[in-house]
PyMOL Python script that loads the backbone (N, CA, C, O; Angstrom):
from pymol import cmd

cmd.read_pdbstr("""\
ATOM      1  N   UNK A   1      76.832 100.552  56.384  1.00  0.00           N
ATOM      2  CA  UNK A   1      77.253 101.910  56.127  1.00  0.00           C
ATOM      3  C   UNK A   1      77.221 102.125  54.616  1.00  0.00           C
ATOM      4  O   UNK A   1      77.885 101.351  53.926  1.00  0.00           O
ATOM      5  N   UNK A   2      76.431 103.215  53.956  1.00  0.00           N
ATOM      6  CA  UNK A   2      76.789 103.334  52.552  1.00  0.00           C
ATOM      7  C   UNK A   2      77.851 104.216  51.849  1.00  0.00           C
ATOM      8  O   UNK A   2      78.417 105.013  52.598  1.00  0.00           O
ATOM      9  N   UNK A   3      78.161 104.221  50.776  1.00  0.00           N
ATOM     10  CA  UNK A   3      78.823 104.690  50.199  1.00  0.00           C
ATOM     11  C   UNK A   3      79.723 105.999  50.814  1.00  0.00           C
ATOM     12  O   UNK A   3      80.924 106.132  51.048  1.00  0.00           O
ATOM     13  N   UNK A   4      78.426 106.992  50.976  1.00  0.00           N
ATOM     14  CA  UNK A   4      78.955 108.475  51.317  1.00  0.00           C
ATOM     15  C   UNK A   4      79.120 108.529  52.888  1.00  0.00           C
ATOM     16  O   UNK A   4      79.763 109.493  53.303  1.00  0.00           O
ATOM     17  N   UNK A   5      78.575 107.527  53.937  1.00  0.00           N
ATOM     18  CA  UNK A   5      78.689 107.398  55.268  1.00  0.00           C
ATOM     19  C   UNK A   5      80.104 107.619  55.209  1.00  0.00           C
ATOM     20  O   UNK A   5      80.729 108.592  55.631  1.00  0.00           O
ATOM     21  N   UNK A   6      80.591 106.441  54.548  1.00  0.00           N
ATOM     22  CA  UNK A   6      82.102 105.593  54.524  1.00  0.00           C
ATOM     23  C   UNK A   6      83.077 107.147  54.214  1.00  0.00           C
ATOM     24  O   UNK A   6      83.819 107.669  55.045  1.00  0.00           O
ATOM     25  N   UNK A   7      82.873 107.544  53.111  1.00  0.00           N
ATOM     26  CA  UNK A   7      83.906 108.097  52.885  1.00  0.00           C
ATOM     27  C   UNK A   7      84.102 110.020  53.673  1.00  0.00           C
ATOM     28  O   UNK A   7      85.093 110.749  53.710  1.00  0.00           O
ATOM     29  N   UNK A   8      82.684 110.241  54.175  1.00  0.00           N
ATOM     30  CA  UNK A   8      82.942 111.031  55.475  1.00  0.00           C
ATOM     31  C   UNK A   8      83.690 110.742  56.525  1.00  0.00           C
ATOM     32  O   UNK A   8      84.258 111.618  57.178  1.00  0.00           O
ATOM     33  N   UNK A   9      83.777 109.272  56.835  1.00  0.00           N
ATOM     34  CA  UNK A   9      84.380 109.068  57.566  1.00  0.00           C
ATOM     35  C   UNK A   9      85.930 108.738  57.265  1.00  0.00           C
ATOM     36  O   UNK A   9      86.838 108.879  58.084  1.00  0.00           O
ATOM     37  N   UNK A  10      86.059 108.306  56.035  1.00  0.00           N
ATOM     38  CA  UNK A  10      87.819 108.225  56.153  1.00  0.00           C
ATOM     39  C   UNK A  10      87.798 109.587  56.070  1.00  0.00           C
ATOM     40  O   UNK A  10      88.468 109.863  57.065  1.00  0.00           O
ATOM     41  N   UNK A  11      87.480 110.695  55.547  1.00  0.00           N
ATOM     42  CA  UNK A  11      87.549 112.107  55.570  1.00  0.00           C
ATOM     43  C   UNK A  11      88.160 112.538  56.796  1.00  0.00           C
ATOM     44  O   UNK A  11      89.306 112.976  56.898  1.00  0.00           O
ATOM     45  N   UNK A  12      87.291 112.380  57.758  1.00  0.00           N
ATOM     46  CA  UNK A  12      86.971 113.037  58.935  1.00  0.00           C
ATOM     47  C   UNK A  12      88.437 112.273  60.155  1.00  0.00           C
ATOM     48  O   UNK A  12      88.909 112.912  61.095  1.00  0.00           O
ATOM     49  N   UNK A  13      88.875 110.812  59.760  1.00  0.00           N
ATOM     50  CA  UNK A  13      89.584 110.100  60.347  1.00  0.00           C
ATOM     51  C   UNK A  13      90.796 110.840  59.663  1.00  0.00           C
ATOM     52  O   UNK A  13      91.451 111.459  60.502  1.00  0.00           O
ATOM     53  N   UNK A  14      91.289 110.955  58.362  1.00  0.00           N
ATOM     54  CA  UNK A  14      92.535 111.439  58.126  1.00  0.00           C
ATOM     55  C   UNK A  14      92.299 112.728  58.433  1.00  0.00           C
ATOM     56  O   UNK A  14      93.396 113.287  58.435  1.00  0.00           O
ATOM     57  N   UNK A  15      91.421 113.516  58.701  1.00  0.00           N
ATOM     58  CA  UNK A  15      92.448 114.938  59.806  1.00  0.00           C
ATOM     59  C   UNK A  15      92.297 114.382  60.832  1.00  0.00           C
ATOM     60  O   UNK A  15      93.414 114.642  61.278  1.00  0.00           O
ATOM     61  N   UNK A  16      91.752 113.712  61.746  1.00  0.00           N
ATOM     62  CA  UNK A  16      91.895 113.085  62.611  1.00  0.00           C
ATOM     63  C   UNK A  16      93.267 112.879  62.904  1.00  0.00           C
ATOM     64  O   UNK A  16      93.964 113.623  63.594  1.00  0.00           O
ATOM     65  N   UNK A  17      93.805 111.272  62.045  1.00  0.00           N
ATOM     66  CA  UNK A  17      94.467 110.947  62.390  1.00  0.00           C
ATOM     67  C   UNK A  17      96.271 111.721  62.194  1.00  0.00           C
ATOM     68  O   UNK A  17      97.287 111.636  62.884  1.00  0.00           O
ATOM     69  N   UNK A  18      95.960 112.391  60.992  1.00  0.00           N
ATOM     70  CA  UNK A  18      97.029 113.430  61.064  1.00  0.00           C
ATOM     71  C   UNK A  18      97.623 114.402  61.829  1.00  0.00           C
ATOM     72  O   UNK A  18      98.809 114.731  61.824  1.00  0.00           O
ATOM     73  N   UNK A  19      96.265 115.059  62.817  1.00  0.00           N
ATOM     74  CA  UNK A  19      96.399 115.848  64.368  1.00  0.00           C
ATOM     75  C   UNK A  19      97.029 114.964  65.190  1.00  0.00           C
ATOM     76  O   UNK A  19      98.052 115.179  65.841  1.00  0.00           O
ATOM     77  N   UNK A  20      96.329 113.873  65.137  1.00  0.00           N
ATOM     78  CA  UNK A  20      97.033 113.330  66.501  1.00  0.00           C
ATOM     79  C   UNK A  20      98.592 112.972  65.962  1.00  0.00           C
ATOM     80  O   UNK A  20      99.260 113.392  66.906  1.00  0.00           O
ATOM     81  N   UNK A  21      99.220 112.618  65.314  1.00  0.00           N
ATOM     82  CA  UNK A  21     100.754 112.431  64.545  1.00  0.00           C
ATOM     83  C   UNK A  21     101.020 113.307  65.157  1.00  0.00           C
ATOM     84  O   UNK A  21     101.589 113.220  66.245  1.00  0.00           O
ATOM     85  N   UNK A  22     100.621 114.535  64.524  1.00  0.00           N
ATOM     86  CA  UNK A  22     101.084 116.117  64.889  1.00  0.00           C
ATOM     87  C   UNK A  22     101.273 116.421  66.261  1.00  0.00           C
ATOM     88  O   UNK A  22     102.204 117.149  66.605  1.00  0.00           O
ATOM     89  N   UNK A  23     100.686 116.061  66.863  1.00  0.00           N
ATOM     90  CA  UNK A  23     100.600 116.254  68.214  1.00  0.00           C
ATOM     91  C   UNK A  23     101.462 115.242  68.852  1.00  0.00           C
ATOM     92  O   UNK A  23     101.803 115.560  69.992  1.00  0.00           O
ATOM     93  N   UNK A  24     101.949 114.006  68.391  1.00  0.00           N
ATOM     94  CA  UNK A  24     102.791 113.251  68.936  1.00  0.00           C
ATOM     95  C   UNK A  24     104.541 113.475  68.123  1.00  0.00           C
ATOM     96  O   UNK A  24     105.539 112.840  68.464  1.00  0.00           O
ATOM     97  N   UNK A  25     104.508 114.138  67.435  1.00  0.00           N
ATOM     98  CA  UNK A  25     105.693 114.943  66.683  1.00  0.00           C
ATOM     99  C   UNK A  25     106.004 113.918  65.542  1.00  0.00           C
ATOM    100  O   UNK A  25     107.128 113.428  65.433  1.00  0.00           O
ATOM    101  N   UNK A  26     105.072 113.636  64.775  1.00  0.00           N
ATOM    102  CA  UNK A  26     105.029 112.021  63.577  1.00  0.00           C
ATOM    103  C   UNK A  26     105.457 113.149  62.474  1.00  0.00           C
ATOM    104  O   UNK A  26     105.351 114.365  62.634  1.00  0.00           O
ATOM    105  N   UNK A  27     105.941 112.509  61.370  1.00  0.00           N
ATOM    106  CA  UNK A  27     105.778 113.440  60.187  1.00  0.00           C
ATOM    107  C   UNK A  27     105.263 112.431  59.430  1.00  0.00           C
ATOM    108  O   UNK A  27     105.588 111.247  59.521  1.00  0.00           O
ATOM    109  N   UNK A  28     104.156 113.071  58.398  1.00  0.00           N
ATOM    110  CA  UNK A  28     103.512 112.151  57.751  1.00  0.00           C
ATOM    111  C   UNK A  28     104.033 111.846  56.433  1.00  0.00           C
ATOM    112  O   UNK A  28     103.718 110.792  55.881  1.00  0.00           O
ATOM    113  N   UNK A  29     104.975 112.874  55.766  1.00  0.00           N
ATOM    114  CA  UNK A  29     105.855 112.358  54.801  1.00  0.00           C
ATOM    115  C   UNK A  29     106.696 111.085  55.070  1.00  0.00           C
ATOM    116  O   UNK A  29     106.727 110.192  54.224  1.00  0.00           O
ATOM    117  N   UNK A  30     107.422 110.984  56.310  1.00  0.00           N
ATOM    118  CA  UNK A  30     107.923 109.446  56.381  1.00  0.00           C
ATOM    119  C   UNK A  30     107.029 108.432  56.924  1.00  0.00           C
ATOM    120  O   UNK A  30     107.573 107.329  56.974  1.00  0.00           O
ATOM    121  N   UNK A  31     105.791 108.459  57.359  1.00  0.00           N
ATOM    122  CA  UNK A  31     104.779 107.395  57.727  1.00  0.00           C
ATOM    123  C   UNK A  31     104.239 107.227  56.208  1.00  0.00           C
ATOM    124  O   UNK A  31     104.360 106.105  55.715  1.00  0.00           O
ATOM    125  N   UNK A  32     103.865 107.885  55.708  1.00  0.00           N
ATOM    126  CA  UNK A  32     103.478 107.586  54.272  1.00  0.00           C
ATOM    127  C   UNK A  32     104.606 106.636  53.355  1.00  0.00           C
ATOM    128  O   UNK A  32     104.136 106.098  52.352  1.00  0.00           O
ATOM    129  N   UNK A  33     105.620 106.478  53.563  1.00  0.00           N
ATOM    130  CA  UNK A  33     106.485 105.943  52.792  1.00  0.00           C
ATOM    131  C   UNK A  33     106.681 104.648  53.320  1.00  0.00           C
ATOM    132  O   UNK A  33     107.290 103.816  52.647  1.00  0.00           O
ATOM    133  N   UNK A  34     106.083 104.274  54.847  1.00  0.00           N
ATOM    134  CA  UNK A  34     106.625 102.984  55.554  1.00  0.00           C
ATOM    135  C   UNK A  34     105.692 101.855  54.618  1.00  0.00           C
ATOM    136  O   UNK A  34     104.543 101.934  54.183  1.00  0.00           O
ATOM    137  N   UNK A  35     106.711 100.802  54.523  1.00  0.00           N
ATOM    138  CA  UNK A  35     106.590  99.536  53.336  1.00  0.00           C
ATOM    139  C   UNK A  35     106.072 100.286  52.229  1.00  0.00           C
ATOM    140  O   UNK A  35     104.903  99.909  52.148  1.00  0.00           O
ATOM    141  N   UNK A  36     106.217 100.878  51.603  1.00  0.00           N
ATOM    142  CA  UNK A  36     105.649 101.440  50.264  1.00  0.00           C
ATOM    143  C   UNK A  36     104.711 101.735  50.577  1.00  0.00           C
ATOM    144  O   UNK A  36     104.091 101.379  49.575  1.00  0.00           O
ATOM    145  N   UNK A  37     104.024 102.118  51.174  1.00  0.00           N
ATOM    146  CA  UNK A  37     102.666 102.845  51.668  1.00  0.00           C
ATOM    147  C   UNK A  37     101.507 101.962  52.259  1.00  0.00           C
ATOM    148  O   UNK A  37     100.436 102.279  52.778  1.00  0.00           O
ATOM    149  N   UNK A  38     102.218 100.480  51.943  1.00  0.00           N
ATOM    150  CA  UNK A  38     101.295  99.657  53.011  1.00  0.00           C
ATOM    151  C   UNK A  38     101.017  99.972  54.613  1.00  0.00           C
ATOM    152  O   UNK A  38      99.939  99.828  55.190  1.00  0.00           O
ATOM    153  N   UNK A  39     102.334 100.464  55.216  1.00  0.00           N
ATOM    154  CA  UNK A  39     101.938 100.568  56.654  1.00  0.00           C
ATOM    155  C   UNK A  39     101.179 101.651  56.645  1.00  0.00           C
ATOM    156  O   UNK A  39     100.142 101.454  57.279  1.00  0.00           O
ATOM    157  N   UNK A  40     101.259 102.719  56.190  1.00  0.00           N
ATOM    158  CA  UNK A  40     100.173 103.518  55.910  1.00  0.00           C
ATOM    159  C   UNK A  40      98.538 103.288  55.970  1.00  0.00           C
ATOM    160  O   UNK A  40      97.617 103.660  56.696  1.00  0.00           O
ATOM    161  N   UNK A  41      98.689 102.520  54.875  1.00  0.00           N
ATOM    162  CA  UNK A  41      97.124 102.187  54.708  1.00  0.00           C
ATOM    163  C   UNK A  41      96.590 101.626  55.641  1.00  0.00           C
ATOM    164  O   UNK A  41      95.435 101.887  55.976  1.00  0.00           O
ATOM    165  N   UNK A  42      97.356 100.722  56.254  1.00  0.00           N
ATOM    166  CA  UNK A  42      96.728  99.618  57.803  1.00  0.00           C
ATOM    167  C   UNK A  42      96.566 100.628  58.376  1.00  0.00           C
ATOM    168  O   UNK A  42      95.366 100.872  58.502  1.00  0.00           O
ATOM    169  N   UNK A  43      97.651 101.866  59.091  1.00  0.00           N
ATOM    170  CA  UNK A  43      97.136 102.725  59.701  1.00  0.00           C
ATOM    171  C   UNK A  43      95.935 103.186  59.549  1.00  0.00           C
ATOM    172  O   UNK A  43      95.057 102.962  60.382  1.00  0.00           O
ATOM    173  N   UNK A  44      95.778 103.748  58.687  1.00  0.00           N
ATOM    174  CA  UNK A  44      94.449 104.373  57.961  1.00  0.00           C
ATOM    175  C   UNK A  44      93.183 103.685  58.287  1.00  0.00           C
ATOM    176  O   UNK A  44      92.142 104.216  58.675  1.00  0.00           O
ATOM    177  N   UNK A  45      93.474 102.095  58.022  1.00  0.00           N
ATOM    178  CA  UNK A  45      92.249 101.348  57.985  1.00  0.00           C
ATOM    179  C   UNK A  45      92.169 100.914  59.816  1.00  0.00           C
ATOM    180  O   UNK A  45      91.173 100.300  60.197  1.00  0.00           O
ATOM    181  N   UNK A  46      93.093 101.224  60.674  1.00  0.00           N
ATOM    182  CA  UNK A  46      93.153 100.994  61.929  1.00  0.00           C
ATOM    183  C   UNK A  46      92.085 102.331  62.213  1.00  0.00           C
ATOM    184  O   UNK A  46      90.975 102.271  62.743  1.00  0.00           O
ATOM    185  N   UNK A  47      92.670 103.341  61.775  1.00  0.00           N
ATOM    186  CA  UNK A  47      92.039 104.484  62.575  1.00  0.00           C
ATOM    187  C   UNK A  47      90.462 104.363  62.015  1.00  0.00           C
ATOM    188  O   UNK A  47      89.495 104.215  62.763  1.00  0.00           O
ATOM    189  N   UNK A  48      90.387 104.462  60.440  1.00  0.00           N
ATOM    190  CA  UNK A  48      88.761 104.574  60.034  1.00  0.00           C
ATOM    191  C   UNK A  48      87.624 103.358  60.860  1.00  0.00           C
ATOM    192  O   UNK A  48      86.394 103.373  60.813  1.00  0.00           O
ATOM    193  N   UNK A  49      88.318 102.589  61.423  1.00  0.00           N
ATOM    194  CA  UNK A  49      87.138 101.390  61.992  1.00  0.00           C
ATOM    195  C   UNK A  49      87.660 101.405  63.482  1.00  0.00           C
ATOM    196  O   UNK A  49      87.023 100.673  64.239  1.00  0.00           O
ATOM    197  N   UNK A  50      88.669 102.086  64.013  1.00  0.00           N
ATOM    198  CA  UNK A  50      88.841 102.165  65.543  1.00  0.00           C
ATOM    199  C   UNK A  50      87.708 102.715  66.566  1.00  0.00           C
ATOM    200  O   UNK A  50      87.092 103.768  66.400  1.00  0.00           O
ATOM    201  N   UNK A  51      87.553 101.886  67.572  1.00  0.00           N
ATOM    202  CA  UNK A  51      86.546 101.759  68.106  1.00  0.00           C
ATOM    203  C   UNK A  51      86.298 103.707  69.264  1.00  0.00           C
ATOM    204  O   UNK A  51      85.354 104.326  69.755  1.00  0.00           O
ATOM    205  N   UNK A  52      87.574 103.855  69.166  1.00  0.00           N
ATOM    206  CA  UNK A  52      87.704 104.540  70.549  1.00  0.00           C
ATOM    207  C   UNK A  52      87.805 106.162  69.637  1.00  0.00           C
ATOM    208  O   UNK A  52      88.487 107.036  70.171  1.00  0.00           O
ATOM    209  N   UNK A  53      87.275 106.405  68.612  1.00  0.00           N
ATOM    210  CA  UNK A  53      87.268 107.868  67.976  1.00  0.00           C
ATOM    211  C   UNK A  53      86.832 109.000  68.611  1.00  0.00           C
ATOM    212  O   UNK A  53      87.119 110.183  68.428  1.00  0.00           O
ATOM    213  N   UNK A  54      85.759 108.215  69.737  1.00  0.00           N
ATOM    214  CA  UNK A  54      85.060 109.903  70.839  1.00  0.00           C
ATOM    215  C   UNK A  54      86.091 109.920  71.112  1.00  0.00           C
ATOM    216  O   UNK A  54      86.607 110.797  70.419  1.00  0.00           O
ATOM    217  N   UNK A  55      87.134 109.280  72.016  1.00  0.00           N
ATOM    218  CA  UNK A  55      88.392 109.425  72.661  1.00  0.00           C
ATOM    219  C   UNK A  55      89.095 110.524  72.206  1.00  0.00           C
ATOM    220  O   UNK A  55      89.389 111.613  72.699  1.00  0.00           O
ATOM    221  N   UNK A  56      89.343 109.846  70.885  1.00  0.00           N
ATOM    222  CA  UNK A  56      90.912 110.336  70.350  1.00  0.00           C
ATOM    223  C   UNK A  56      89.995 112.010  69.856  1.00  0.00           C
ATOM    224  O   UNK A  56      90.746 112.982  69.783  1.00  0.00           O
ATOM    225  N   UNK A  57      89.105 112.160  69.678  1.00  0.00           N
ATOM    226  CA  UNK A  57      88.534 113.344  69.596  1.00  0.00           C
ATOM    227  C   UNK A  57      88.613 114.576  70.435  1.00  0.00           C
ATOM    228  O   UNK A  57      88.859 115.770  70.261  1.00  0.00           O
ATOM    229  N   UNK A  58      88.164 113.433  71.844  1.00  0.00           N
ATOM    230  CA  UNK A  58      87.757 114.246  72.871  1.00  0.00           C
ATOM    231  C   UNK A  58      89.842 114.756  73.656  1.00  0.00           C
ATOM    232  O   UNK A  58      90.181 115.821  74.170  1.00  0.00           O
ATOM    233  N   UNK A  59      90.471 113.846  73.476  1.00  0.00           N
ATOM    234  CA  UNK A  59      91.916 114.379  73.678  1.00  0.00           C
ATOM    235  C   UNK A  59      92.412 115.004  72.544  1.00  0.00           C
ATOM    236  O   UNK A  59      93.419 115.665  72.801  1.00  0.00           O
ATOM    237  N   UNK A  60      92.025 115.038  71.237  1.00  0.00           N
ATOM    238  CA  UNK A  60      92.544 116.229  70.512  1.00  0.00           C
ATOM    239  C   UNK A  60      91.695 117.335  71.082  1.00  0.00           C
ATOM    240  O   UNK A  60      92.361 118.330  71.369  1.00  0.00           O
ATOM    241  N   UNK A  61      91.117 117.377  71.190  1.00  0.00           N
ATOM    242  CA  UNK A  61      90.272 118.731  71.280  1.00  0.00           C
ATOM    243  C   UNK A  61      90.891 119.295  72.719  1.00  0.00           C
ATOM    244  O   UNK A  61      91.394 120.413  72.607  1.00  0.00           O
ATOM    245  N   UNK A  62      90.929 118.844  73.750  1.00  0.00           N
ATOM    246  CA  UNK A  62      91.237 118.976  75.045  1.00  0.00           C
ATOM    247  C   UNK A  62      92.659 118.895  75.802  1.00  0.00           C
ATOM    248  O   UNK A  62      92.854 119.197  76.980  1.00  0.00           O
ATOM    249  N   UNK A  63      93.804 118.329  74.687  1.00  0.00           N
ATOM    250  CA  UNK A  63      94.712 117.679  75.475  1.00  0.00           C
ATOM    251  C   UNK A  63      94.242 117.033  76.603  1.00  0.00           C
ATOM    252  O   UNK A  63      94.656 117.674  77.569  1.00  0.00           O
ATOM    253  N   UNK A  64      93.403 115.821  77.070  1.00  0.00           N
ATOM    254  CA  UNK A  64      93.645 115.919  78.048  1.00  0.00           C
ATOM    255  C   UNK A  64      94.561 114.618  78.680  1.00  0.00           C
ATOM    256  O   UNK A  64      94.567 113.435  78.339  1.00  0.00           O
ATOM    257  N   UNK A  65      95.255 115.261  79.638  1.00  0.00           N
ATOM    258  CA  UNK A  65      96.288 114.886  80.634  1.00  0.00           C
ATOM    259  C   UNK A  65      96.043 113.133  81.281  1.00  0.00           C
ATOM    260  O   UNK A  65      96.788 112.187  81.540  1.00  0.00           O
ATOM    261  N   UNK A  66      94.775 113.365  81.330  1.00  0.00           N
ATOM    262  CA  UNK A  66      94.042 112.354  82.270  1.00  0.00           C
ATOM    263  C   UNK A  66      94.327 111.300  81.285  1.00  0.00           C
ATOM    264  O   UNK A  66      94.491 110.219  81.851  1.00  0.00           O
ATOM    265  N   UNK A  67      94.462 111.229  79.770  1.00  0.00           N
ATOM    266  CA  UNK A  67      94.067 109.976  78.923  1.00  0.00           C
ATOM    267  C   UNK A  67      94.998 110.154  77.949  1.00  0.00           C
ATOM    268  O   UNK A  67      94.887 111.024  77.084  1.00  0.00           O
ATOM    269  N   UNK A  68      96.162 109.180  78.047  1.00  0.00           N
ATOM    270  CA  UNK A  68      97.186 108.938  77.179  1.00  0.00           C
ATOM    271  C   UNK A  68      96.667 108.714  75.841  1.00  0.00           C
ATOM    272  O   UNK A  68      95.745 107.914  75.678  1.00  0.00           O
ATOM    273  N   UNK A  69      97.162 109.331  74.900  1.00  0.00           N
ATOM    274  CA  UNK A  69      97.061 108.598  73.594  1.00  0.00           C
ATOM    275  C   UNK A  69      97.236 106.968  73.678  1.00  0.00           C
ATOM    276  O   UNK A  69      96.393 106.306  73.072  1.00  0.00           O
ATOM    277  N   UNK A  70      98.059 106.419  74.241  1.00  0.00           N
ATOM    278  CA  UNK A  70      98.579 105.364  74.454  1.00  0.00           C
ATOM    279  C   UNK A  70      97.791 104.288  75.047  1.00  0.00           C
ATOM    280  O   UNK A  70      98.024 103.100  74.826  1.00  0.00           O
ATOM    281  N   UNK A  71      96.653 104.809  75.968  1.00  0.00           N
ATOM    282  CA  UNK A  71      95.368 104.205  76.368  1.00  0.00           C
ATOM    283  C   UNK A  71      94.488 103.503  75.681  1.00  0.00           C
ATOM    284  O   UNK A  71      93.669 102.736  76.189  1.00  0.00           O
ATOM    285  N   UNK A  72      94.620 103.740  74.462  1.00  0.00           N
ATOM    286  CA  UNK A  72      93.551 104.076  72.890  1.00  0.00           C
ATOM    287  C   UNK A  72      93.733 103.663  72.094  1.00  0.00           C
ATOM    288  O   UNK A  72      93.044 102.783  71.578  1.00  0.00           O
ATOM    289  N   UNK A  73      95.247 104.366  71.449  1.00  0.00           N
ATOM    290  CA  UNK A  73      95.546 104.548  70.078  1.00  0.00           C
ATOM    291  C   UNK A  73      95.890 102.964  69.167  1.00  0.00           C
ATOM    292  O   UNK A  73      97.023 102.516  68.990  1.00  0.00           O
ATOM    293  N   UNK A  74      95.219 102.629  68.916  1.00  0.00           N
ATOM    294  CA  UNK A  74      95.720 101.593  68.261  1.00  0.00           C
ATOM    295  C   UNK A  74      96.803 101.672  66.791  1.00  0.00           C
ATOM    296  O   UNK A  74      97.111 100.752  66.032  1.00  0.00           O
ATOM    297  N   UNK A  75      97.222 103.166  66.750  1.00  0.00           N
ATOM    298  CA  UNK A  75      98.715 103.295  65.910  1.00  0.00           C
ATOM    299  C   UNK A  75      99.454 103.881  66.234  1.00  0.00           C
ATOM    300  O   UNK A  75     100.287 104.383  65.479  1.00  0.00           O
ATOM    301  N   UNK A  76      99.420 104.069  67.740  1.00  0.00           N
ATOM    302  CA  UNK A  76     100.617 104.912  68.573  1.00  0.00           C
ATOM    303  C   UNK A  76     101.902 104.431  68.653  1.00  0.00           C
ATOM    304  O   UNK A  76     102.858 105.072  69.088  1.00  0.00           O
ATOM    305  N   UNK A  77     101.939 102.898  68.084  1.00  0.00           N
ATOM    306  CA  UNK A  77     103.436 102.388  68.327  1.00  0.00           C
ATOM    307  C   UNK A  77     103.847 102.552  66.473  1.00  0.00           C
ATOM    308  O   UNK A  77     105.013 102.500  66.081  1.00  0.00           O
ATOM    309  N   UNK A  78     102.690 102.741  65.557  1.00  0.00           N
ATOM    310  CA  UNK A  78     103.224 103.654  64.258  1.00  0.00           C
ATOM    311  C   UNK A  78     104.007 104.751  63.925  1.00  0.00           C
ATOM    312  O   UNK A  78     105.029 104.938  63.263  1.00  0.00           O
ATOM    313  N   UNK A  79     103.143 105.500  64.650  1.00  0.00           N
ATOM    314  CA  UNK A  79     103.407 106.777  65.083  1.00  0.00           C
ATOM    315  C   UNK A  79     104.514 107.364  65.138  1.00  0.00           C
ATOM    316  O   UNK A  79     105.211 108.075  64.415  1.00  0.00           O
ATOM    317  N   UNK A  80     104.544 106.712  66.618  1.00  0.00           N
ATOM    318  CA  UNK A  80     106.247 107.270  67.394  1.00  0.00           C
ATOM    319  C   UNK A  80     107.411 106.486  66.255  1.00  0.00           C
ATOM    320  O   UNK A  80     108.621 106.705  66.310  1.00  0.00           O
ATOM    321  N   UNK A  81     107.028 105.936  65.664  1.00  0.00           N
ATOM    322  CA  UNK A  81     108.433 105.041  64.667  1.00  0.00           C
ATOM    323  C   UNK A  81     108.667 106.549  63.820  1.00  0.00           C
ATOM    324  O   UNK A  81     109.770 106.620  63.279  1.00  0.00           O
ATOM    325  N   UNK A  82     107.850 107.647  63.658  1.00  0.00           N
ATOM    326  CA  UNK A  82     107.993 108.573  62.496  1.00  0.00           C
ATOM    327  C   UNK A  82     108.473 109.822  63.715  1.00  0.00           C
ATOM    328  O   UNK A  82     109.114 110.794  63.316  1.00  0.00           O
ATOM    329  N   UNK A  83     108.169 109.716  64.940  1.00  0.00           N
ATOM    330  CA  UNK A  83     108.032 110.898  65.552  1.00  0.00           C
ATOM    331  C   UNK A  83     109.798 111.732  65.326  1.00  0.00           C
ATOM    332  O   UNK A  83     110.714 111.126  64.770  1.00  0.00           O
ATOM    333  N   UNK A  84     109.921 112.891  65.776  1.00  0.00           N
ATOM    334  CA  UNK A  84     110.982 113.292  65.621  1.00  0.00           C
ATOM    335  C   UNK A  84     111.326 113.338  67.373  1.00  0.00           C
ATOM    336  O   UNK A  84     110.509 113.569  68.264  1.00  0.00           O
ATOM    337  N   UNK A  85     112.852 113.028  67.524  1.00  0.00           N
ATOM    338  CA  UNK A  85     113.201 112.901  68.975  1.00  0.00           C
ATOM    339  C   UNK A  85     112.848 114.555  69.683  1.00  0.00           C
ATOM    340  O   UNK A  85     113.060 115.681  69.233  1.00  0.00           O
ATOM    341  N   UNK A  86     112.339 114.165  70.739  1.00  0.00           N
ATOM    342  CA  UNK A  86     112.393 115.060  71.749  1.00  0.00           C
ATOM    343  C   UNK A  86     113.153 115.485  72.879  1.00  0.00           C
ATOM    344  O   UNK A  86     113.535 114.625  73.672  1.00  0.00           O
ATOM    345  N   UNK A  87     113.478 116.910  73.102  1.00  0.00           N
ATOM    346  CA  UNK A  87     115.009 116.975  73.844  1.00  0.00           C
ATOM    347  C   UNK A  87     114.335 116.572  75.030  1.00  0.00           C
ATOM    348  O   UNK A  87     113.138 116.407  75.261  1.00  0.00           O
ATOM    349  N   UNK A  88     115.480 116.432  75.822  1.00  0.00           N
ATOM    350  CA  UNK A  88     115.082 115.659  77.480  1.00  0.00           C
ATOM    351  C   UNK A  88     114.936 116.677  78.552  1.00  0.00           C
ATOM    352  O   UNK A  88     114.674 116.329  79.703  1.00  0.00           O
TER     353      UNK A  88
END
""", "prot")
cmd.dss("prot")
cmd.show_as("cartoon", "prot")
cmd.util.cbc("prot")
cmd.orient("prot")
């Protein structure tokens, strides 16, 4: 991959991966701060080389029902550490 491949793609992965937060109720001001911004970055570097991106694409775009984030996400247990509680 060269230079400008690469960095379309962290591009394209951080709105990516920021929708899907959003959509799981994450705030990215306190995921950004986890270990000084190391857990962050693993995130980051989880999502930019994660295998399953049609996925997480094709359920942002769609919600769909059929396919858990949780199926996939290889930072969904990140995630929810930031999410804000949801009433019952």
């Amino acid at each position: 991959m060269d230079y400008q491949a690469y960095v379309e793609r962290v591009e394209a992965h951080e709105v990516q991966m920021r929708a899907v937060m959003s959509a799981r109720g994450a705030t990215h001001e306190m995921a950004a701060l986890s270990d000084a911004g190391l857990g962050w970055m693993s995130a980051q570097t989880r999502c930019i080389f994660c295998r399953n991106a049609d996925k997480c694409a094709s359920w942002m775009a769609d919600r769909d029902t059929a396919h858990n984030p949780l199926d996939f996400c290889p930072n969904l247990g990140f995630f929810d550490q930031f999410s804000e509680p949801k009433p019952d």
